[in-house]
N, C-alpha and C positions, 0 to 999 in steps of 0.2 A: 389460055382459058379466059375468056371472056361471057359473065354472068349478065344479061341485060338489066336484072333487077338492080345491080350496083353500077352507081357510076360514081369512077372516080376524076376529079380533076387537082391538078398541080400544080403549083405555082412555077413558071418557067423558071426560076432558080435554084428550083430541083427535081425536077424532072429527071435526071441524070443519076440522084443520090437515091428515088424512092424507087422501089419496089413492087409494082401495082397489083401482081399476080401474086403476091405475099398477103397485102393489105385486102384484097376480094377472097383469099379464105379464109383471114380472121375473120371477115364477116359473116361468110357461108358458116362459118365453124358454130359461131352465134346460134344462124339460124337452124342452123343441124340438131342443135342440144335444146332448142323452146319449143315444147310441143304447142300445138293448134295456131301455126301462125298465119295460114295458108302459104301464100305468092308473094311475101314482103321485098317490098324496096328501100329503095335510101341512096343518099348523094352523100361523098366525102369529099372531102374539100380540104385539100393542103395548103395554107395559107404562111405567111410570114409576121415579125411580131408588131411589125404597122399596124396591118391587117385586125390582127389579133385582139390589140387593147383597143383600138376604136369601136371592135365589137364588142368588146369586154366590159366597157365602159359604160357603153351604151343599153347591152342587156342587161347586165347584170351590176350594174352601177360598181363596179367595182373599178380600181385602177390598176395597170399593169399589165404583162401576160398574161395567159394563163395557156395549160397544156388540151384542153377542149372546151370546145361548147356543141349544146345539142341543139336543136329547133325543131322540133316535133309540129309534122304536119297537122295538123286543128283548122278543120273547115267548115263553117256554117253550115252550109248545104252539101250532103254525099255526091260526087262528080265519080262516076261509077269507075272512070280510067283511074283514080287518083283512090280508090277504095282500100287497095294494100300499101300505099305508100307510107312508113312509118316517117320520114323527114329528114333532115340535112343533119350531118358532123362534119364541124370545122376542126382540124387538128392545126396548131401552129408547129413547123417544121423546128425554128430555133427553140422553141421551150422544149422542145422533144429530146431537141440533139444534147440540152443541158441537163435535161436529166436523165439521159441515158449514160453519157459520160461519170455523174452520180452516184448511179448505180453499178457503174462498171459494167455496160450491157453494150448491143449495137443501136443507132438509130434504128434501123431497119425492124427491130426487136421492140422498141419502145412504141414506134409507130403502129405496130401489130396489135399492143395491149393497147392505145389508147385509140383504136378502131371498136376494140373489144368492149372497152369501155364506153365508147359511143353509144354504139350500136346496142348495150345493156339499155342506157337511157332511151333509146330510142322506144323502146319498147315495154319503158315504164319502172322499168328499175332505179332506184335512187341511192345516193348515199348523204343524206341532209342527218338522218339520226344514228344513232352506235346501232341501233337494229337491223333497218335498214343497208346501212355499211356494211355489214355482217354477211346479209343477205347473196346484196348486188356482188360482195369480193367473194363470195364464197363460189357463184356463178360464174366469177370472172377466172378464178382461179382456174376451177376443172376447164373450162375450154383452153386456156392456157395452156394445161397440161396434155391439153390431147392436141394443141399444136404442138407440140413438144418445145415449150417454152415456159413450163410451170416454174422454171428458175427464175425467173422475171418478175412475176406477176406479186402485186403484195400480199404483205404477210398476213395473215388473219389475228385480227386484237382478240386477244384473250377477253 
C-alpha cells in the first residue's frame, strides 16, 4: 500500500525496526474519521534524539526530547499544488521506543499513536488546555480503537 498523499521517511537507523505500511494507516485512519478534509497530505519524519532536541530547542525553546513535534504548513500566498497540504510530523524513534517499553506496548504500537497524534495537530487539534486535551484524546482514542489498538492509547482525565 503506498498513499501518495503520505510520505514517509526514516532515519537509516531504522529503517529495519519501522513499519511504514502500519504508520500510512494510522494516518489514513485520521483522515477516514475527519469529515470535509478533502485530499490531505502530510510528511512523517522518523528522526533520532540529536535530531530531536536540536529541534526541540529550537521551536519550542524547550530542552531535551521530546516524543513529536508538528509544523503545520502556513503560506502567505495559496500555491494551488500545496493547497491540501496540512504539513510535516517529526516523531523521535528513541523517545518512542522509551515510552513504549513504559507502557508495556510495541514500538511499532507507539509509533502508530504518535502518527495519530501528529496527524491530530496537523489538522488543528491541540492539547495545551484540560478541554482541549479532552477533546484531541478523546479523537485520538476512537481511531485507536478502530486500528485495533485502543489498549494503547491514553486514558481520558476524568
Amino acid at each position: 500500500m503506498e498513499d501518495e498523499r503520505i510520505q514517509i521517511q526514516v532515519d537509516p537507523r531504522w529503517v529495519e525496526q519501522v513499519n511504514l505500511s502500519r504508520l500510512e494507516q494510522a494516518i489514513q485512519a485520521v483522515f477516514g474519521e475527519i469529515e470535509g478534509l478533502g485530499n490531505p497530505a502530510l510528511s512523517l519524519v522518523i528522526v533520532g534524539d540529536e535530531e530531536m532536541i536540536r529541534l526541540h530547542e529550537t521551536y519550542r525553546g524547550e530542552a531535551g526530547s521530546t516524543d513529536v513535534l508538528t509544523f503545520p504548513y502556513e503560506e502567505e500566498e495559496e500555491i494551488e499544488e500545496m493547497a491540501d497540504y496540512l504539513g510535516d510530523i517529526l516523531v523521535c524513534y528513541e523517545q518512542a521506543a522509551r515510552q513504549a517499553e513504559e507502557e508495556g506496548h510495541s514500538v511499532h504500537e507507539e509509533l502508530e499513536l504518535l502518527a495519530v497524534h501528529g496527524t491530530l495537530h496537523l489538522l488543528g487539534y491541540d492539547d495545551e488546555t484540560p478541554e482541549e486535551k479532552q477533546e484531541m484524546w478523546e479523537q485520538q482514542r476512537t481511531i485507536m480503537g478502530k486500528l485495533g489498538l485502543g489498549k494503547i492509547a491514553p486514558p481520558l482525565e476524568e
